[in-house]
C-alpha positions in Angstrom: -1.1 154.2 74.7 -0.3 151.3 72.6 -3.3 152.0 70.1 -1.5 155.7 69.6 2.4 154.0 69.2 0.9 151.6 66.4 -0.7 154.8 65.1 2.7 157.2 65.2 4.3 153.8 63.6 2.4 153.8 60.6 2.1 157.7 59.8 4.9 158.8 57.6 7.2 161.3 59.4 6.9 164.8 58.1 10.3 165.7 59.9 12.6 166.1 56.7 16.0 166.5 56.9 18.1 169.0 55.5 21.1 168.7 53.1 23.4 172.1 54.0 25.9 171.4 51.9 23.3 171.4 48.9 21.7 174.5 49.9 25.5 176.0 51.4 26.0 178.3 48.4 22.5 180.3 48.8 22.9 180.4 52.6 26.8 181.6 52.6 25.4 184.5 50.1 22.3 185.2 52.0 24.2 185.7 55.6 26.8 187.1 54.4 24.6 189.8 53.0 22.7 190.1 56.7 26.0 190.2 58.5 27.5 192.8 55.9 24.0 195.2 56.8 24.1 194.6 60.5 28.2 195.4 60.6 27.0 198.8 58.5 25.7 200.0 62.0 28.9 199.8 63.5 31.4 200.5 60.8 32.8 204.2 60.4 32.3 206.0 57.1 35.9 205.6 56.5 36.0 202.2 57.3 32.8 201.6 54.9 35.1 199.7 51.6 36.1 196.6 54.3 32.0 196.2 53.6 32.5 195.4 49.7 35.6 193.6 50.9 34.0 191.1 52.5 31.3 190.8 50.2 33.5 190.0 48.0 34.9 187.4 50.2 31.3 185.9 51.0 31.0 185.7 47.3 33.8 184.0 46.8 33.3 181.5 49.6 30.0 180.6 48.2 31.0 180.0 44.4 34.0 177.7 46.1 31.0 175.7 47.9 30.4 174.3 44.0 33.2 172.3 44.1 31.6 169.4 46.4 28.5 169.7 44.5 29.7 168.4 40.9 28.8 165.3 40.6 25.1 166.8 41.0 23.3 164.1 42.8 22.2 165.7 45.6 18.4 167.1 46.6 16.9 168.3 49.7 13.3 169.4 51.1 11.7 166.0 49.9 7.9 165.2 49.9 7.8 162.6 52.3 4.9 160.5 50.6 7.0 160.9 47.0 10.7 161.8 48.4 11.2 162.1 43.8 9.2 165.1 44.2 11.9 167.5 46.0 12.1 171.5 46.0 15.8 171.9 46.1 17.8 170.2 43.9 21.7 170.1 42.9 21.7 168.5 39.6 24.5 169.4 36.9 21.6 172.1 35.6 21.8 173.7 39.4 25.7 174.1 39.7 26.5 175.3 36.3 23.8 178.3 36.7 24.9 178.6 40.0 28.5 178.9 38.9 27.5 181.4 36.2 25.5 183.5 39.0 28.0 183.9 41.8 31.3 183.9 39.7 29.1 186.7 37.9 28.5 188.3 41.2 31.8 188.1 42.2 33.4 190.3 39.0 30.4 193.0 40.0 31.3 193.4 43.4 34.7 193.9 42.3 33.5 196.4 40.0 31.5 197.7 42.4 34.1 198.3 45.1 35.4 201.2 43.1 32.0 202.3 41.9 30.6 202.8 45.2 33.4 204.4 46.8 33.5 206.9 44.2 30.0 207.3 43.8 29.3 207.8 47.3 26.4 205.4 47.6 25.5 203.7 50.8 27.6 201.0 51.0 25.9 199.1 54.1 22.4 199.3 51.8 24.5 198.3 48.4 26.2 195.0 49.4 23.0 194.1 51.2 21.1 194.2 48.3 23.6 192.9 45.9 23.9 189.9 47.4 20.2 189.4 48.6 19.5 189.2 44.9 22.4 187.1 44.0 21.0 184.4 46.7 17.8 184.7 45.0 19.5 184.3 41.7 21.4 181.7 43.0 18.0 179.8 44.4 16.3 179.7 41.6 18.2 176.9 39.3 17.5 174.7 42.1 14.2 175.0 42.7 11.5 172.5 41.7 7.9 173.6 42.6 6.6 176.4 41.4 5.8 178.3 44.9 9.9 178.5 45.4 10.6 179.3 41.5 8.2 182.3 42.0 9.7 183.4 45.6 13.6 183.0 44.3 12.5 185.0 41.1 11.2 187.8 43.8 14.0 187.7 45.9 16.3 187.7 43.0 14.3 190.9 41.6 13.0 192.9 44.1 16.4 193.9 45.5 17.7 195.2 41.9 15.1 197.3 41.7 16.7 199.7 44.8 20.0 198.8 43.2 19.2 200.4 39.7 17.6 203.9 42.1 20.7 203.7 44.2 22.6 207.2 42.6 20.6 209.7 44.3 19.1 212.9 43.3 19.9 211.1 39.5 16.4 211.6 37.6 17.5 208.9 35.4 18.5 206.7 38.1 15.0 207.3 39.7 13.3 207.1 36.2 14.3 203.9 35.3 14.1 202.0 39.1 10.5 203.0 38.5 10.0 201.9 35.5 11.8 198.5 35.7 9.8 198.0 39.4 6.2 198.3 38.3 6.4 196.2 34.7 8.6 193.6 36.6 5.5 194.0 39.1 2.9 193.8 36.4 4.5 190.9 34.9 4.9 188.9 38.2 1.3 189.1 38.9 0.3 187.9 35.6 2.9 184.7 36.3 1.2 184.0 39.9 -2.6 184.1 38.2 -0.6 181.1 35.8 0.5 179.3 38.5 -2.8 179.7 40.6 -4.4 177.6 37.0 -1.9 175.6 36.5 -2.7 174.6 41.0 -6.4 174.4 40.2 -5.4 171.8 37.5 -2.9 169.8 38.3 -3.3 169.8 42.8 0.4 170.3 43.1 3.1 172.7 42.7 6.2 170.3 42.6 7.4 170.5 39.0 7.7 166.7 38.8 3.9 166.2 40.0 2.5 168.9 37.5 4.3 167.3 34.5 3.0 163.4 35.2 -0.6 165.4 36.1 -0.7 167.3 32.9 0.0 164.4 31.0 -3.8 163.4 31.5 -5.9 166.6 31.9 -9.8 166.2 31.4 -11.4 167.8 28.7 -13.3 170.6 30.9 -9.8 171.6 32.1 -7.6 171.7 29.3 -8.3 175.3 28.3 -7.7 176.5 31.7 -4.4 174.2 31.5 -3.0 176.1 28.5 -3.5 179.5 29.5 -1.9 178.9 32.8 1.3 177.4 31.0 1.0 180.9 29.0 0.8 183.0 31.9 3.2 181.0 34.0 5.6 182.4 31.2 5.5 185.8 31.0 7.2 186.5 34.6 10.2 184.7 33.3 10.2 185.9 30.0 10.1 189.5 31.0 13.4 188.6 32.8 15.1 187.4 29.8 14.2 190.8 27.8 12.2 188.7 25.3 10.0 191.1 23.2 8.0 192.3 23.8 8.5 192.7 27.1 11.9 194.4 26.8 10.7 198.0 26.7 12.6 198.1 30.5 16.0 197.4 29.1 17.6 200.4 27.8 16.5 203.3 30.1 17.5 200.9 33.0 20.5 199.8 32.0 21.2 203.3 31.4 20.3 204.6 34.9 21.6 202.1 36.8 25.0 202.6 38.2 27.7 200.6 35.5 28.2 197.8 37.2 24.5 197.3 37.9 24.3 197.2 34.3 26.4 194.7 33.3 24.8 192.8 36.7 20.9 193.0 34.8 22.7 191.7 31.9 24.1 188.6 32.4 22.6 187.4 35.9 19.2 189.1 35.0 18.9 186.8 32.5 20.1 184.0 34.1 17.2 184.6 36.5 15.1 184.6 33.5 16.3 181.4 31.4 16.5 179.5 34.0 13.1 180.2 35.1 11.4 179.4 31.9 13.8 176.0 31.5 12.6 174.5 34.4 8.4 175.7 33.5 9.1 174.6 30.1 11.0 171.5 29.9 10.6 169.8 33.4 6.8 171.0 34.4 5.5 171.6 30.6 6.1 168.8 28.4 3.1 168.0 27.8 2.2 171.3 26.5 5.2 172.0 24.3 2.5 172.3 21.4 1.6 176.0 23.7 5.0 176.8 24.8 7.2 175.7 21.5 5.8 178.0 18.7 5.4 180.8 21.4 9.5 180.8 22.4 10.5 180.5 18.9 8.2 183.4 18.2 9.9 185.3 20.9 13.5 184.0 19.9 12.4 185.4 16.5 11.5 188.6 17.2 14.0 189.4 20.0 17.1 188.6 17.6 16.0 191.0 15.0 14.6 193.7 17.2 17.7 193.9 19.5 20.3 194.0 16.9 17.6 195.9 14.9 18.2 199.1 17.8 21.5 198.2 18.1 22.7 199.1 14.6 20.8 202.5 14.8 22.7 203.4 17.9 24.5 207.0 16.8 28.6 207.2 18.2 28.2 210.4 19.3 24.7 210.3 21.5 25.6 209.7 25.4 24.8 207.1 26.8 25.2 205.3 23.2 28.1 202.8 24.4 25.4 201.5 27.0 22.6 201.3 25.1 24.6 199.3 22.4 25.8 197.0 25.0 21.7 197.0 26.2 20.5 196.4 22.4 23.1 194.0 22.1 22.2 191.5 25.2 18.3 191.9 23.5 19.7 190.3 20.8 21.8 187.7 22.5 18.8 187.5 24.4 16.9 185.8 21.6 19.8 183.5 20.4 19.4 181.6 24.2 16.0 181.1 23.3 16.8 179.7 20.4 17.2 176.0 22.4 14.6 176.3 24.7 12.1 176.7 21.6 13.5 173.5 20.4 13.6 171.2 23.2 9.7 171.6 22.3 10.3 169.7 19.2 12.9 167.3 20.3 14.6 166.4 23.5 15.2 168.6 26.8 18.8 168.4 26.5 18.2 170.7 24.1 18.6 173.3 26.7 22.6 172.4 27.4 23.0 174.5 24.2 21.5 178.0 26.0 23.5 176.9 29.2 26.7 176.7 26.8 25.8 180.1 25.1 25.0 181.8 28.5 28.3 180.6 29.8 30.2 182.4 27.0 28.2 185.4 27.6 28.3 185.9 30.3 32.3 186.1 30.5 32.4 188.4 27.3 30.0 190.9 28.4 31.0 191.4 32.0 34.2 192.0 30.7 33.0 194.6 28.2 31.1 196.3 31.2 34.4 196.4 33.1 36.1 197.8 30.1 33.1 200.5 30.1 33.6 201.1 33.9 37.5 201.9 33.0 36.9 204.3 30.5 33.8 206.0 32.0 36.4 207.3 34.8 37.5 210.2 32.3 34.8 210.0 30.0 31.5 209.4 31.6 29.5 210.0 28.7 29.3 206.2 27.8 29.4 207.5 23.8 31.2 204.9 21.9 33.2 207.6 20.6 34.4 207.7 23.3 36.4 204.5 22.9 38.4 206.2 19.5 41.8 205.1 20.7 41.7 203.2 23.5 44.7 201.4 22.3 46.6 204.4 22.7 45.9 205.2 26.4 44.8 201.2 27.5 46.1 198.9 25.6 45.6 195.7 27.3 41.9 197.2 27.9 40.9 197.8 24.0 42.3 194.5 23.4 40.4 192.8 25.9 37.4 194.9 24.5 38.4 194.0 20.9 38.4 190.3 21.8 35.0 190.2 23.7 33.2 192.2 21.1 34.8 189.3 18.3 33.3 186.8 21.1 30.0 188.3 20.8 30.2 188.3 17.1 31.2 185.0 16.4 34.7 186.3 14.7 37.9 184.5 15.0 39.8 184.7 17.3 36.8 184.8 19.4 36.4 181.2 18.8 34.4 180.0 21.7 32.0 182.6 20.4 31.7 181.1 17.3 31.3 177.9 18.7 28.2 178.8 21.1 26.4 180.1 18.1 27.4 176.8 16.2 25.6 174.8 19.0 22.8 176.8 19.0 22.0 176.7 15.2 22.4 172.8 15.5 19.8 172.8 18.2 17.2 174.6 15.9 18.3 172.2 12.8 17.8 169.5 14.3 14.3 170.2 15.9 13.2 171.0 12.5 13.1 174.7 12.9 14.6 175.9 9.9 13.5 178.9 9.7 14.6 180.0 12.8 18.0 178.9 12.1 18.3 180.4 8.7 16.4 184.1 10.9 19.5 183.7 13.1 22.4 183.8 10.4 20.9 186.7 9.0 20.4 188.6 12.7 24.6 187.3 13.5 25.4 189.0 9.8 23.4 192.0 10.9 25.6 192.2 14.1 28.9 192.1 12.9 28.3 195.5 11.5 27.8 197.3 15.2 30.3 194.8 16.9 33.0 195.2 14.1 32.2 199.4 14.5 33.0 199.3 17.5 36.2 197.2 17.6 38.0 199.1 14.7 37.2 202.4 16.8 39.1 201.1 19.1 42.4 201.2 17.5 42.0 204.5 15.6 44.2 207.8 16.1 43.1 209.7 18.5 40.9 213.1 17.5 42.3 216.3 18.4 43.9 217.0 21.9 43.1 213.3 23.0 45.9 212.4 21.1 48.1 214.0 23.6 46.2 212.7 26.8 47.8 210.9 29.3 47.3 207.3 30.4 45.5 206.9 33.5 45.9 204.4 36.1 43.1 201.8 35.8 41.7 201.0 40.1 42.9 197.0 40.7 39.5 195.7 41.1 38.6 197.0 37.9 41.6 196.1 36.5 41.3 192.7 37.8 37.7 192.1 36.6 38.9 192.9 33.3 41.7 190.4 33.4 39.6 187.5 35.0 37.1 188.0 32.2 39.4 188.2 29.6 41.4 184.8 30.9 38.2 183.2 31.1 37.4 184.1 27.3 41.3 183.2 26.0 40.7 179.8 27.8 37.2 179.3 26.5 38.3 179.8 23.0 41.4 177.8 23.6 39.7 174.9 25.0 35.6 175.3 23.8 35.3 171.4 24.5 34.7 172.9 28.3 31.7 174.8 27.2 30.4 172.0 24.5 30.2 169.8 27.1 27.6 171.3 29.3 26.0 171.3 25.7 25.8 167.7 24.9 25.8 166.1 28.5 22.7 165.4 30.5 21.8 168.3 33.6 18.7 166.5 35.0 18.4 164.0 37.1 14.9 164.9 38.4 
């Protein structure tokens, strides 16, 4: 007996404890979304919007949960032999893309309220899947080996496939959930057979452990080393939209219901950025000579292919207006790479610049979605000739449209729009990649000409009869999303020392 209590002594405990107020703002989201399914059972259809209510409520709760976490020192789910190797962690890098994730959650449900009450879409089914991908989206940041990356990227995923199918008896609705689940599928598979390699290397899947064991790879192994950092990267490229695995983007985005959209858009890629910082810069640093031409490449050719389509996008074709918007974030797409390919040639905190940028977007373009969601009430064509006039019937809703397509742009008085691009051209000048930088002013030039289109349509006489129509009320939640994203831009631009910051500071701790 006292041979096995000198034995227990000197085994290390594999009882970890658990910090809940670290992981609070994925749990809140994730049983809120359980208790929001199970109370469909028992809620009457015309008690069905209290559902979205306190989604909305859940949502709000968790992005409040932040607050305690900002000094970003905390971690949870600890290796007990190396308690430096964690799987959960709340760093400054964690709470900022957890802040952009559920605030961004939080303007879809309220565009959503609206959306599925109209719609007639199964609200129990909706709000469970909403926010079971926005816990997943929400996971992700914080996660450190690659088991959990690959499970939150799932989770985050999986659920917005059924969201973008949820109109039914819509061919285009059915059309595109198909299409976005089986490449998402495809390119999930080809991420797993990278982490597999990158197991078979390294004998570890904590993102900590794989970058020290990379460091010193035999010989035999390095080949099978480098093409699982390849692999590893497709998954989470495909989420970003990089080309050339964007294909998905415009038919989705297109058959999704609006606020889906504009969802894919900003937390998608969230998902997606986030992902391939953490591969990249905290498990692959040693490999930055596989990784680093490969993202610029893709920041390259995304830029110029997405505002490429984007210009060719006709006024009068339906749908246009969304596919613009869809083009558009293909092109943005490539301007967040932009500092990720660069952290390859110079420091990781590189990335604040695509955390800064992403910040800004996100904002703008939700906001342009909810300006879409308004005028796709009368008009629900989605042409963009269909915003000739806006300021006539809205005006406080084709300003706030004006000013997020200058954001986008880079136009005064968009200024925090034309700071974030700023920041990210620094980042590529000073890791020597001139020729990226000098690819992107050409590809922002390029996109004035679309963004500009669209904002001086806005203010134009009306054609015809519209120029007698009468203004129609806009729903409060969509009303209010419009005015939350268009206070957040205001401020941003006001004050883009906010936004710089997360640029220039330090995110990591681990």
């Amino acid at each position: 007996m006292t041979a096995l209590t000198a034995l227990a002594a000197d085994t290390p405990s594999l009882v970890q404890s658990v910090d809940w107020l670290a992981i609070a703002p994925v749990v809140i989201t994730a049983v809120v979304g359980v208790a929001v399914l199970v109370a469909d059972l028992f809620v009457t259809e015309r008690h069905k919007p209290v559902l979205g209510w306190i989604s909305v409520a859940g949502l709000a709760a968790a992005t409040a949960t932040l607050l305690p976490l900002r000094a970003g020192d905390r971690s949870t789910f600890c290796l007990t032999a190396d308690p430096e190797a964690c799987s959960y962690v709340a760093d400054h890098f964690t709470v900022v893309v957890q802040f952009l994730v559920l605030a961004g959650a939080l303007l879809t449900a309220l565009l959503s309220v609206t959306a599925v009450r109209d719609t007639r879409m199964p609200a129990g089914e909706y709000w469970f899947l909403l926010l079971s991908s926005a816990a997943g989206a929400a996971l992700l940041p914080a996660s450190r080996d690659l088991a959990t990356l690959i499970v939150a990227l799932e989770v985050a995923s999986l659920p917005a496939f059924a969201l973008v199918g949820m109109r039914r008896g819509d061919r285009l609705s059915s059309e595109a959930a198909l299409k976005f689940f089986l490449s998402s599928v495809t390119a999930t598979a080809v991420s797993l057979m990278g982490v597999s390699f990158v197991y078979a290397v390294t004998g570890s899947l904590h993102l900590t452990q794989v970058a020290d064991r990379l460091e010193d790879v035999p010989g035999q192994l390095d080949t099978l080393a480098m093409a699982g950092v390849a692999l590893t990267l497709v998954g989470f490229a495909f989420k970003t939209a990089a080309v050339p695995f964007h294909f998905w983007v415009p038919d989705t985005y297109v058959g999704a219901p609006l606020p889906i959209a504009g969802y894919l858009s900003v937390i998608g890629k969230a998902v997606g950025f986030t992902g391939l910082i953490l591969v990249t810069v905290i498990a692959f640093p040693a490999y930055s000579q596989v990784w680093g031409p490969a993202v610029a490449v893709l920041a390259a050719l995304t830029m110029t292919l997405g505002n490429a389509a984007a210009v060719r996008q006709s006024a009068d074709r339906p749908n246009s207006a969304v596919r613009l918007l869809a083009w558009s974030s293909v092109g943005q797409a490539g301007y967040l790479l932009v500092p990720i390919a660069a952290a390859a040639y110079s420091e990781r905190d590189q990335i604040g610049s695509t955390l800064a940028y992403a910040l800004m977007y996100a904002a703008v373009n939700l906001g342009a979605f909810a300006v879409a969601a308004l005028v796709a009430r009368t008009k629900p064509q989605h042409r963009i000739s269909d915003y000739r006039g806006l300021y006539a019937e809205h005006p406080l809703a084709a300003l706030s449209l004006a000013f997020f397509l200058l954001c986008l742009a880079g136009l005064p008085p968009g200024i925090i729009g034309l700071f974030a691009k700023v920041t990210v051209f620094q980042s590529a000048v000073d890791a020597g990649l001139g020729w990226l930088a000098v690819l992107m002013a050409i590809n922002v030039v390029i996109a004035l000409y679309y963004y500009l289109r669209w904002t001086a349509l806005l203010f134009r006489a009306p054609e015809g009869a519209e120029g007698a129509r009468a203004r129609t009320k806009a729903p409060w939640p969509v009303a209010a999303a419009i005015v939350a994203t268009a206070v957040t831009a205001v401020v941003l631009s006001g004050a883009p020392q906010l936004v710089l910051r997360v640029a220039s500071g330090s995110l990591f701790t681990q």
